[in-house]
DOLUM-578125 format. One record per residue: x, y, z of N, C-alpha, C in turn. Coordinates in nm, 3 decimals, always signed. Atoms other than C-alpha are relative to their C-alpha. Example, Ala and Ser with C-alpha at 12.3 -4.5 7.8 and 13.67 -1.06 7.14 Angstrom:
2
nX:+0.089 nY:-0.119 nZ:+0.000 caX:+1.230 caY:-0.450 caZ:+0.780 cX:+0.090 cY:+0.120 cZ:+0.000 $
nX:-0.082 nY:-0.119 nZ:-0.006 caX:+1.367 caY:-0.106 caZ:+0.714 cX:-0.077 cY:+0.109 cZ:+0.073 $
***
This chain:
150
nX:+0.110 nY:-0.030 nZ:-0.089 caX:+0.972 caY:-8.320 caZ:-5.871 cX:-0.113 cY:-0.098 cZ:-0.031 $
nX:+0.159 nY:+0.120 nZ:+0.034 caX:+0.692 caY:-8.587 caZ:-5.815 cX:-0.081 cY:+0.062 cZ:+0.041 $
nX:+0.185 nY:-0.066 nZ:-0.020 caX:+0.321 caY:-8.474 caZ:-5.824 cX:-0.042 cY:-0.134 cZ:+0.010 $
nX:+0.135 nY:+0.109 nZ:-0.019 caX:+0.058 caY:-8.688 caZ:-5.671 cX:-0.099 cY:+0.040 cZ:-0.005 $
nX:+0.142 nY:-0.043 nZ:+0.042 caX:-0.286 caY:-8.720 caZ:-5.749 cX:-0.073 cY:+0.030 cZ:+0.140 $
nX:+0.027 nY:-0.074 nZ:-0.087 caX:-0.458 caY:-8.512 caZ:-5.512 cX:-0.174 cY:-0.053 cZ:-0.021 $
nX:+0.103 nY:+0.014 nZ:-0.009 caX:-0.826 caY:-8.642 caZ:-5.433 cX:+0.002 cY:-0.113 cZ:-0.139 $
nX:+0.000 nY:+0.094 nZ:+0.056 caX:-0.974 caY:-8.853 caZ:-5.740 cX:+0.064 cY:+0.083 cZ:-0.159 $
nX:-0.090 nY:-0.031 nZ:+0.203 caX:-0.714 caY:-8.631 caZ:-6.025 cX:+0.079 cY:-0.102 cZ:-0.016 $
nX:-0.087 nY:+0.091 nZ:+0.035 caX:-0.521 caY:-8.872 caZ:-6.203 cX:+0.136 cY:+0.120 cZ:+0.003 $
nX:-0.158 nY:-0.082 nZ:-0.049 caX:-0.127 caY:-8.770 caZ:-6.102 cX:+0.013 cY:+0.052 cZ:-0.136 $
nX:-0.004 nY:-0.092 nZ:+0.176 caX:-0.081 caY:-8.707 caZ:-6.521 cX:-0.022 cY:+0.169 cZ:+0.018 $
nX:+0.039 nY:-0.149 nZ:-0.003 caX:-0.323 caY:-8.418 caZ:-6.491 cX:+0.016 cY:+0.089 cZ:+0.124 $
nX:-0.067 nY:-0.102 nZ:-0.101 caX:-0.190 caY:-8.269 caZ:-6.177 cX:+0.180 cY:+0.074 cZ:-0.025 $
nX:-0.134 nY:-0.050 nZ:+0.044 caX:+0.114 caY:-8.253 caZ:-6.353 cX:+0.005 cY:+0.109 cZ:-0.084 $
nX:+0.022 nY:-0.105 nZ:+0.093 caX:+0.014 caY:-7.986 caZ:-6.559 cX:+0.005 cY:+0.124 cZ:+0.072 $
nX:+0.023 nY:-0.142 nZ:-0.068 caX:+0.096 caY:-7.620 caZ:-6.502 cX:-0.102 cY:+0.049 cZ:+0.000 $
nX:+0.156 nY:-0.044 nZ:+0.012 caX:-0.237 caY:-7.511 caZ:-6.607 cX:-0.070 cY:-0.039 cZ:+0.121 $
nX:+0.103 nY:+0.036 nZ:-0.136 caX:-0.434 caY:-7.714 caZ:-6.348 cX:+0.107 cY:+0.079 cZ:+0.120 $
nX:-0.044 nY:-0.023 nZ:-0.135 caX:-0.162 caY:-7.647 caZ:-6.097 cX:-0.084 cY:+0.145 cZ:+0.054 $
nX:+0.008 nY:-0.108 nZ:+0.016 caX:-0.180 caY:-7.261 caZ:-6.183 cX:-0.115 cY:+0.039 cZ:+0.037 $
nX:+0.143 nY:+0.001 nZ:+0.013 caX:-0.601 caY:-7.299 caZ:-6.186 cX:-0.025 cY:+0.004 cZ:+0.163 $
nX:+0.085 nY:+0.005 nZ:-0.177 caX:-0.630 caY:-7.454 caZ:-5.828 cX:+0.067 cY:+0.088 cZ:+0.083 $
nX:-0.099 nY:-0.104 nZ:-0.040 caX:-0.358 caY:-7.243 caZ:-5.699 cX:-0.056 cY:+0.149 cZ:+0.025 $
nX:+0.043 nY:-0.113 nZ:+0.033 caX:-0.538 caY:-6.934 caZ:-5.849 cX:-0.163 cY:-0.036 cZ:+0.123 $
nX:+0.126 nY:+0.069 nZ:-0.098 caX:-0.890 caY:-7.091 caZ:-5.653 cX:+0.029 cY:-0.007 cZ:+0.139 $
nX:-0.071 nY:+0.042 nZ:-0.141 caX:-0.698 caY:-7.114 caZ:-5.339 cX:+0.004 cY:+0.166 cZ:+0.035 $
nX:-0.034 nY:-0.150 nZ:-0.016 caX:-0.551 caY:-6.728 caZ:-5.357 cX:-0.152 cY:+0.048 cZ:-0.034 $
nX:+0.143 nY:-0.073 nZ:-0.025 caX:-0.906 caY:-6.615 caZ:-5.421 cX:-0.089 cY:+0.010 cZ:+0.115 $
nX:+0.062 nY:+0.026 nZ:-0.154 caX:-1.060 caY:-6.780 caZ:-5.154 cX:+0.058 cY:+0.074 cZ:+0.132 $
nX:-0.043 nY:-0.047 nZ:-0.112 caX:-0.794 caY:-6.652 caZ:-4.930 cX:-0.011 cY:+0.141 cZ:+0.000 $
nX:+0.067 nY:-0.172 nZ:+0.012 caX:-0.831 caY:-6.279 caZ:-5.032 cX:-0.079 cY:+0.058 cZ:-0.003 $
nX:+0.128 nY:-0.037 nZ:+0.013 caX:-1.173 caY:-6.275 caZ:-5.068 cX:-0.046 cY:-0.018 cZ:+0.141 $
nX:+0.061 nY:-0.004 nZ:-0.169 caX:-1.220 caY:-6.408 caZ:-4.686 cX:+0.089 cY:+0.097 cZ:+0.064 $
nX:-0.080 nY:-0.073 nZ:-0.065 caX:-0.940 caY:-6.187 caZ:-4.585 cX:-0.070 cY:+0.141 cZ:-0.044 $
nX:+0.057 nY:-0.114 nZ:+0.015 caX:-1.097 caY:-5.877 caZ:-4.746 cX:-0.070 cY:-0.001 cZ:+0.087 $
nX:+0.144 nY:+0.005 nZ:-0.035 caX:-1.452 caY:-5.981 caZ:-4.614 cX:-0.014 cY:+0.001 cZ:+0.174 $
nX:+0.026 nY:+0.053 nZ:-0.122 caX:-1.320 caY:-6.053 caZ:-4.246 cX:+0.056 cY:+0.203 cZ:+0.021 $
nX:-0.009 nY:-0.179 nZ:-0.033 caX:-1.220 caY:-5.618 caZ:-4.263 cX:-0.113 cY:+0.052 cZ:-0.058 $
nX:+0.113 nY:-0.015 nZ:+0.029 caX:-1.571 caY:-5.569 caZ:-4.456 cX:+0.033 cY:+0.042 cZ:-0.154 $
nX:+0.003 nY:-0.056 nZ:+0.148 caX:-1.473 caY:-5.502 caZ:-4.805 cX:+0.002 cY:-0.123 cZ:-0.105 $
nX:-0.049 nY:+0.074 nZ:+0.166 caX:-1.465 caY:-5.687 caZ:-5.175 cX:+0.172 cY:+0.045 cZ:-0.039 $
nX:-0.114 nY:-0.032 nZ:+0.088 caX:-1.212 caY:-5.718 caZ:-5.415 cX:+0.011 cY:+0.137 cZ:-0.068 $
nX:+0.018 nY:-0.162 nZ:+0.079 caX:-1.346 caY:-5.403 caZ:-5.603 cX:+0.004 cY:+0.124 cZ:+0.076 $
nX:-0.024 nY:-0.094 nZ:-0.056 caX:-1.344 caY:-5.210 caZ:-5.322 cX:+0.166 cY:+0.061 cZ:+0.002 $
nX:-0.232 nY:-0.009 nZ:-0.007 caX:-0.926 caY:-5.258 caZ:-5.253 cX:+0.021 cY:+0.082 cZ:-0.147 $
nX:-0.022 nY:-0.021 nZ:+0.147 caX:-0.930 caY:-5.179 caZ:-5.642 cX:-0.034 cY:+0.121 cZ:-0.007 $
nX:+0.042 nY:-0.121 nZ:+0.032 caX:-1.110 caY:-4.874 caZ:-5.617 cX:+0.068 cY:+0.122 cZ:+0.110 $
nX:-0.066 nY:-0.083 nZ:-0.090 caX:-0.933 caY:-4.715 caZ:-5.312 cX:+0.131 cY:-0.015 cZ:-0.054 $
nX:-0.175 nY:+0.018 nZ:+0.055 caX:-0.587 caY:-4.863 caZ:-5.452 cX:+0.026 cY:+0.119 cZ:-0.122 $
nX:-0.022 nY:-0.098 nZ:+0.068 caX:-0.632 caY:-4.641 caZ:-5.774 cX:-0.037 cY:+0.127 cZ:-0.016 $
nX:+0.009 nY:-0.198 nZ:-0.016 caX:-0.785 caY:-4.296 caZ:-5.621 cX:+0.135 cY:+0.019 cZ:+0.090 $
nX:-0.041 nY:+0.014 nZ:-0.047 caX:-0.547 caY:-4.347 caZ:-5.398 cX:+0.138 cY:+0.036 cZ:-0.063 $
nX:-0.153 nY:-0.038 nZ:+0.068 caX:-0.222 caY:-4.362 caZ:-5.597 cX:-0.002 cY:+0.085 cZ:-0.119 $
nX:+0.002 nY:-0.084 nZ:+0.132 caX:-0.369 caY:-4.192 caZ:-5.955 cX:-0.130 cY:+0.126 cZ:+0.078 $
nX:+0.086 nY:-0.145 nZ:-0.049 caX:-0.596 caY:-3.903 caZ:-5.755 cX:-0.140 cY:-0.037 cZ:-0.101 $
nX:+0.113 nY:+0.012 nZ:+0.067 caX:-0.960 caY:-3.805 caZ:-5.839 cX:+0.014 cY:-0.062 cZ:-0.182 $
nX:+0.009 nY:+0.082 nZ:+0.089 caX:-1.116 caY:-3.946 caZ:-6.129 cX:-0.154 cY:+0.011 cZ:-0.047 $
nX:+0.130 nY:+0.002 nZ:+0.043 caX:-1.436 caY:-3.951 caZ:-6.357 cX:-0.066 cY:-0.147 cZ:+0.010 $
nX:+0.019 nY:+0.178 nZ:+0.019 caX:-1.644 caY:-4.326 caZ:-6.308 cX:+0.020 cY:-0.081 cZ:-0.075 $
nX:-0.009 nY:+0.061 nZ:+0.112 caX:-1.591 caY:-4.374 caZ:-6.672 cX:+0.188 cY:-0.026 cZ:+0.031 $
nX:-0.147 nY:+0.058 nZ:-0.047 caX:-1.163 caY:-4.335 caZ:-6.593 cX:-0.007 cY:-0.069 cZ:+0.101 $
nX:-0.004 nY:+0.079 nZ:-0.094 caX:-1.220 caY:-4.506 caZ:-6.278 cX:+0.001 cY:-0.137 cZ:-0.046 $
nX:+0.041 nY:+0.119 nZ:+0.069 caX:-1.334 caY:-4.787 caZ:-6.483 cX:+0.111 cY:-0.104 cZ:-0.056 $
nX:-0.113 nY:+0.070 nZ:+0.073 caX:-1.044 caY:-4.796 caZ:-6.696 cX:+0.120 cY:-0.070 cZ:+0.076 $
nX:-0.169 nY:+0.003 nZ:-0.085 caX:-0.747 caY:-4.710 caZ:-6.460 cX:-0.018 cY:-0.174 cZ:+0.090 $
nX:+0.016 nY:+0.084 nZ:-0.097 caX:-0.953 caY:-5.016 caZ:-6.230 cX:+0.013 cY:-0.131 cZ:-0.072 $
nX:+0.011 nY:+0.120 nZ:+0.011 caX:-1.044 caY:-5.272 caZ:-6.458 cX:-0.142 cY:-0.051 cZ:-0.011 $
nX:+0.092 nY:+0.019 nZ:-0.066 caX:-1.387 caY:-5.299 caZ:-6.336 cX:-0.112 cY:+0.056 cZ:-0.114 $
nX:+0.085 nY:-0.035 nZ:+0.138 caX:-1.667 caY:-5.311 caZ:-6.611 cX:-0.099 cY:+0.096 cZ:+0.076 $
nX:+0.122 nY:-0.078 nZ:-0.035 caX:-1.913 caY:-5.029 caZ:-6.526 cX:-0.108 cY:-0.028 cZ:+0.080 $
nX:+0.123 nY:+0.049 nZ:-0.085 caX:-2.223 caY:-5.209 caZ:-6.423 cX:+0.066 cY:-0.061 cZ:+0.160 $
nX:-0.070 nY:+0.032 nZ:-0.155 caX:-1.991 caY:-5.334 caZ:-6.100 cX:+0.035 cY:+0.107 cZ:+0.051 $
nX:-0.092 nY:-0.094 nZ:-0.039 caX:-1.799 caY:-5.027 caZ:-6.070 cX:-0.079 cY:+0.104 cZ:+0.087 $
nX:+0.071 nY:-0.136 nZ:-0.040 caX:-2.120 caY:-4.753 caZ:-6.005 cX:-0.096 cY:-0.076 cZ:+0.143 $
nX:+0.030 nY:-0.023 nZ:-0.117 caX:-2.227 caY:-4.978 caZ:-5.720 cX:+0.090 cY:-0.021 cZ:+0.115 $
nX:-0.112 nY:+0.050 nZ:-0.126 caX:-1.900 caY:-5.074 caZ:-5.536 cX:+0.052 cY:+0.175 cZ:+0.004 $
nX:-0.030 nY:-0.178 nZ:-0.030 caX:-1.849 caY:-4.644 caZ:-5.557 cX:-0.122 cY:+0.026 cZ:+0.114 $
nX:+0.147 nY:-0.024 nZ:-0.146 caX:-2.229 caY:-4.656 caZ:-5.376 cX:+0.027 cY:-0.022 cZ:+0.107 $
nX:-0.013 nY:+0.111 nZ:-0.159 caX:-2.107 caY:-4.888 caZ:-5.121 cX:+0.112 cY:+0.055 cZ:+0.067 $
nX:-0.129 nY:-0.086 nZ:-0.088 caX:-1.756 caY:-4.674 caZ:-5.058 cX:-0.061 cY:+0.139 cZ:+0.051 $
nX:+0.007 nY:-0.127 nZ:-0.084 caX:-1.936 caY:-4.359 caZ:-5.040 cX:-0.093 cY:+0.022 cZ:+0.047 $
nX:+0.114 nY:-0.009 nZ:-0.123 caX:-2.242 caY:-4.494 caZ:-4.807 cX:+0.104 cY:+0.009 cZ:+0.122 $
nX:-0.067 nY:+0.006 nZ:-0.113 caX:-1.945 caY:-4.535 caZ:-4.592 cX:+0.119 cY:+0.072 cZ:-0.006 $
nX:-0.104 nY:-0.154 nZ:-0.006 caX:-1.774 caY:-4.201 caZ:-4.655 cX:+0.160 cY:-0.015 cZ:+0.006 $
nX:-0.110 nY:+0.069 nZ:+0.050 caX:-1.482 caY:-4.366 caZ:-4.805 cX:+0.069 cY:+0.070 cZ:-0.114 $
nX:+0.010 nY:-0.040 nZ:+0.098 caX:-1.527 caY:-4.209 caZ:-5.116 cX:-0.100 cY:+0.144 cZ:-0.032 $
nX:+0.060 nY:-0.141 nZ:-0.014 caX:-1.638 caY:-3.851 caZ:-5.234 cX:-0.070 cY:-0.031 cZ:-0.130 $
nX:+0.035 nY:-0.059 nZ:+0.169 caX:-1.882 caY:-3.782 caZ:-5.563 cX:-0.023 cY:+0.105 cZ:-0.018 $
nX:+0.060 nY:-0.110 nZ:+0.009 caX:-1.903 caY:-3.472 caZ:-5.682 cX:+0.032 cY:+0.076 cZ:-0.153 $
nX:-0.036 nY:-0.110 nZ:+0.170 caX:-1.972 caY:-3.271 caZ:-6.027 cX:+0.128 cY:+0.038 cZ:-0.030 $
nX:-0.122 nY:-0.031 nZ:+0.100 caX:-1.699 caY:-3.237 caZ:-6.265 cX:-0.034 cY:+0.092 cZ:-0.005 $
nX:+0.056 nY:-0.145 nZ:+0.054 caX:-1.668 caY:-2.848 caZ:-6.280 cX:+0.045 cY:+0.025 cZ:-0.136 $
nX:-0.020 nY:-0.050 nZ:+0.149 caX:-1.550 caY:-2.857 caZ:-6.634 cX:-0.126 cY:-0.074 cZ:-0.073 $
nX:+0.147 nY:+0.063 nZ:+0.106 caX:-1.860 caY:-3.101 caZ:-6.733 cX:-0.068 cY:-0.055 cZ:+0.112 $
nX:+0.110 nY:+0.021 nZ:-0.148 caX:-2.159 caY:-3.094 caZ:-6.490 cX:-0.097 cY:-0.114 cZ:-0.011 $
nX:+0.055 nY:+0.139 nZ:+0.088 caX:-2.250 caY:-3.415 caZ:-6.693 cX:+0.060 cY:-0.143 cZ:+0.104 $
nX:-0.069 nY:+0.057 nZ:-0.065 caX:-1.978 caY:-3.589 caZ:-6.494 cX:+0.023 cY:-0.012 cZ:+0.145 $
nX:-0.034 nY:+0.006 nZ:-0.115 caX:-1.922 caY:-3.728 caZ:-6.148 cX:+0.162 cY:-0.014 cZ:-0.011 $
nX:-0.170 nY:+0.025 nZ:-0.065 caX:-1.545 caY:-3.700 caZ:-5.972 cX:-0.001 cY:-0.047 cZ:+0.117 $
nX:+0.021 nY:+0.096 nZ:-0.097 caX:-1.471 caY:-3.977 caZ:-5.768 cX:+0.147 cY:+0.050 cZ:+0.069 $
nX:-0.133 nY:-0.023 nZ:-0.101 caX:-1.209 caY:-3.883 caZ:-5.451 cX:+0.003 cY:-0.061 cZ:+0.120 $
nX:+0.004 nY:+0.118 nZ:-0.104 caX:-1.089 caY:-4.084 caZ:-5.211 cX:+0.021 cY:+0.067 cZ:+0.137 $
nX:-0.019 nY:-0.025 nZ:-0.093 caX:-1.144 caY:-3.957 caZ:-4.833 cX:+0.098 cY:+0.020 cZ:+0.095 $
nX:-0.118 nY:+0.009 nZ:-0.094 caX:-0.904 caY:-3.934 caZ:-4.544 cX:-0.051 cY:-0.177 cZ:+0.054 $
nX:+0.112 nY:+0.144 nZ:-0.054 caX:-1.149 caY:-4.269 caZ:-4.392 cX:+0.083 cY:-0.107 cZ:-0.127 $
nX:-0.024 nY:+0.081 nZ:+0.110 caX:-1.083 caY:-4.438 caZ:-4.761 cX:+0.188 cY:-0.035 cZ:+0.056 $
nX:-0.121 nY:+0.046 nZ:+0.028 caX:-0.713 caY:-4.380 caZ:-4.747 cX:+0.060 cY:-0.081 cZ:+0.137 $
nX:-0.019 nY:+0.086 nZ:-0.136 caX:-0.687 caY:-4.535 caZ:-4.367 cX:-0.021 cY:-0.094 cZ:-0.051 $
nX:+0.035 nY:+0.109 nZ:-0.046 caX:-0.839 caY:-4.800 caZ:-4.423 cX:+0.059 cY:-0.063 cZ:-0.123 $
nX:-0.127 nY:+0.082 nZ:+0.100 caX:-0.650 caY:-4.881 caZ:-4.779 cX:+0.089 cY:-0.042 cZ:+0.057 $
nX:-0.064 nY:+0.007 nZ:-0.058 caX:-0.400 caY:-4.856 caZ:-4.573 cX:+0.002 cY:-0.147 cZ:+0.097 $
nX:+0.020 nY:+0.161 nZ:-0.100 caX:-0.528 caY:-5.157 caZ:-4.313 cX:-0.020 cY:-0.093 cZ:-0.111 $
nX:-0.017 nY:+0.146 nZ:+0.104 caX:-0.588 caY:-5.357 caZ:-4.661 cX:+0.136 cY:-0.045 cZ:-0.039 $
nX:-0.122 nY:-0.018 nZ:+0.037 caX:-0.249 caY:-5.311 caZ:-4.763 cX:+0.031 cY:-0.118 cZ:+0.049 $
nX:-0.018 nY:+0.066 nZ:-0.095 caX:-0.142 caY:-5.460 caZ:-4.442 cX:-0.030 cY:-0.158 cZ:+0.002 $
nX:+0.094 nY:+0.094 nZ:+0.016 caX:-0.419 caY:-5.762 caZ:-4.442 cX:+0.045 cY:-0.088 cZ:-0.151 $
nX:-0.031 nY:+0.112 nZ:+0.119 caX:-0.297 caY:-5.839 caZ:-4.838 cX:+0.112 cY:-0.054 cZ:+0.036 $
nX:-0.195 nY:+0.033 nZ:-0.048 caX:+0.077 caY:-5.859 caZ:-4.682 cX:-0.011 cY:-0.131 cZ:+0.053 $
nX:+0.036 nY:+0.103 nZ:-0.028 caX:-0.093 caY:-6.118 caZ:-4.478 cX:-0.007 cY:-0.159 cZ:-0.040 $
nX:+0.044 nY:+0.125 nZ:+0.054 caX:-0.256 caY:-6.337 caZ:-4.698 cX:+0.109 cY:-0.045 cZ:-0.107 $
nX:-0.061 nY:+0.072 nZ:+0.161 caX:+0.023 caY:-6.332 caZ:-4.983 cX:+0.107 cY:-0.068 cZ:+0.102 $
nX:-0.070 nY:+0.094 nZ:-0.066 caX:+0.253 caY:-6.453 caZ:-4.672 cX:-0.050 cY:-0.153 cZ:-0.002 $
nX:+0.089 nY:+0.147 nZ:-0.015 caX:-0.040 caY:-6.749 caZ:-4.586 cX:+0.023 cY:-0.032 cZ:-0.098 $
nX:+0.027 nY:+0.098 nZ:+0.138 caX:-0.068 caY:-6.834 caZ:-4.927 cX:+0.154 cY:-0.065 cZ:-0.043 $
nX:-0.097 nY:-0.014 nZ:+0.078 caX:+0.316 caY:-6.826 caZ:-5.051 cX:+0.101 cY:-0.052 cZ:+0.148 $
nX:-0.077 nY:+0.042 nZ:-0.142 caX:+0.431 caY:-6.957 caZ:-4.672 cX:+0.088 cY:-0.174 cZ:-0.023 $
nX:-0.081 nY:+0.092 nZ:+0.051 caX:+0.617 caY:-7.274 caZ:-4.849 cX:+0.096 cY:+0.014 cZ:-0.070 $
nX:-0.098 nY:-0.035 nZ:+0.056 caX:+0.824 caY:-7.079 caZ:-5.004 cX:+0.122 cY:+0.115 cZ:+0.088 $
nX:-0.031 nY:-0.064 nZ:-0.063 caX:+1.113 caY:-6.896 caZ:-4.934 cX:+0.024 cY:+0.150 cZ:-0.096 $
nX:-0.058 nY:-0.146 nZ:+0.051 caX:+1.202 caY:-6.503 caZ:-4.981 cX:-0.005 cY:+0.033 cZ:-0.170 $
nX:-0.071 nY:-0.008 nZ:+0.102 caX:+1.361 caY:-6.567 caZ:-5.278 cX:-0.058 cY:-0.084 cZ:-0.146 $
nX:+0.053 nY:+0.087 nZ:+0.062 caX:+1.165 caY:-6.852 caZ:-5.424 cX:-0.134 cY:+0.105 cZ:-0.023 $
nX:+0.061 nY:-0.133 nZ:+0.017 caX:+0.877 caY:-6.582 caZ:-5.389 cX:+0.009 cY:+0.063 cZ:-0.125 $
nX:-0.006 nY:-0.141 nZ:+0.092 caX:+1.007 caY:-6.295 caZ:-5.565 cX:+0.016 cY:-0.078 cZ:-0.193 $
nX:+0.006 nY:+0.094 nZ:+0.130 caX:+1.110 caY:-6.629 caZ:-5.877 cX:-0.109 cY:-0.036 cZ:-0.022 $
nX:+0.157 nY:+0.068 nZ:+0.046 caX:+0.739 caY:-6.737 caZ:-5.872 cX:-0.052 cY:+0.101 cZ:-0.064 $
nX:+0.115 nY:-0.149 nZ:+0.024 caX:+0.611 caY:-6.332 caZ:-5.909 cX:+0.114 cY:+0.007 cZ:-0.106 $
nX:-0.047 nY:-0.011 nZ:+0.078 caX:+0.856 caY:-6.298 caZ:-6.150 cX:-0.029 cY:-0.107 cZ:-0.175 $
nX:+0.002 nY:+0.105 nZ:+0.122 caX:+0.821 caY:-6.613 caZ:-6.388 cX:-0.209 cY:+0.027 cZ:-0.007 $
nX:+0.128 nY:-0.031 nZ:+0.012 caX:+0.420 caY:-6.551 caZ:-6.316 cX:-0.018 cY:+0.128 cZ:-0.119 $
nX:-0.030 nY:-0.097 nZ:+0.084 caX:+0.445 caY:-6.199 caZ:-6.458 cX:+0.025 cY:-0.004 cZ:-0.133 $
nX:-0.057 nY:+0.088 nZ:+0.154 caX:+0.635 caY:-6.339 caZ:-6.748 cX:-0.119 cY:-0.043 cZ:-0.124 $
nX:+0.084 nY:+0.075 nZ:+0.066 caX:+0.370 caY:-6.594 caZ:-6.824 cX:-0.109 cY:+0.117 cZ:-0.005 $
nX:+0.141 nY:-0.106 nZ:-0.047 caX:+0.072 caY:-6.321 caZ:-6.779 cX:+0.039 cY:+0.081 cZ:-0.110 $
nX:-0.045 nY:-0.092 nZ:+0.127 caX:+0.289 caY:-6.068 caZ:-7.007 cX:-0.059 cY:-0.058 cZ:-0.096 $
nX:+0.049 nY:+0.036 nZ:+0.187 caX:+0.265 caY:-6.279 caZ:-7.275 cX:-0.104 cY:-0.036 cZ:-0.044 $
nX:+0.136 nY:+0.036 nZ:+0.070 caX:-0.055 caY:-6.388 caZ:-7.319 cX:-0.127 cY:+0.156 cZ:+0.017 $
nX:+0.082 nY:-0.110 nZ:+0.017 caX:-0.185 caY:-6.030 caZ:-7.242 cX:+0.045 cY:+0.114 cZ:-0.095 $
nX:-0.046 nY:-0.068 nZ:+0.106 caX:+0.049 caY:-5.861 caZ:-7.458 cX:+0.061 cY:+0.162 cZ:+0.087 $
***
């Protein structure tokens, strides 16, 4: 496989999985982040409907965990789902200390149209490949990702 230098990279350093992997990763952001943004949501939103959604209510502090999503992001992308009645808060009745975050009938629709919309973009993005070549990229990706996260 020949790599060419793409703009002013020397071909060497385009040969590298790292860079590939880097601009690659810069590319899939861009495309998910305008694809979210053109249905009105973030990344943290998908994230936060994806896991009330499949793991049920939730305290903001588990929300946090199950999501990923460091706190100071997390308590306003919950503001922003449940200005738009996406998302429920309401007192923990075992600790009235605690909010329980639940995801709407509205929320789970419209997860639902993200779903859809990511199906989209991982086609656009991954549209040089085939089927099969696919499922070997998410696979050997995975791989590499395992191991350096443990």
């Amino acid at each position: 496989m020949k790599i060419l230098a793409t703009g002013t990279t020397p071909a060497r350093f385009a040969s590298l999985p790292s860079w590939l992997m880097t601009q690659t990763a810069v590319h899939a952001h861009r495309l998910v982040s305008d694809g979210l943004a053109a249905v009105g949501v973030r990344g943290y939103h998908y994230r936060l409907l994806s896991v009330l959604d499949e793991s049920g209510p939730a305290s903001q502090a588990e929300l946090g965990r199950r999501s990923g999503i460091h706190l100071s992001d997390l308590v306003a992308a919950i503001n922003e789902l449940a200005d738009r009645k996406l998302v429920e808060r309401a007192p923990d009745p075992v600790d009235r200390r605690r909010n329980v975050i639940t995801i709407t009938r509205a929320g789970r629709l419209l997860r639902r149209r993200l779903d859809k919309q990511l199906t989209k973009i991982q086609d656009e993005l991954l549209a040089p490949l085939s089927p099969d070549e696919r499922d070997q990229l998410t696979r050997l990706l995975a791989r590499v990702l395992d191991h350096h996260t443990g």
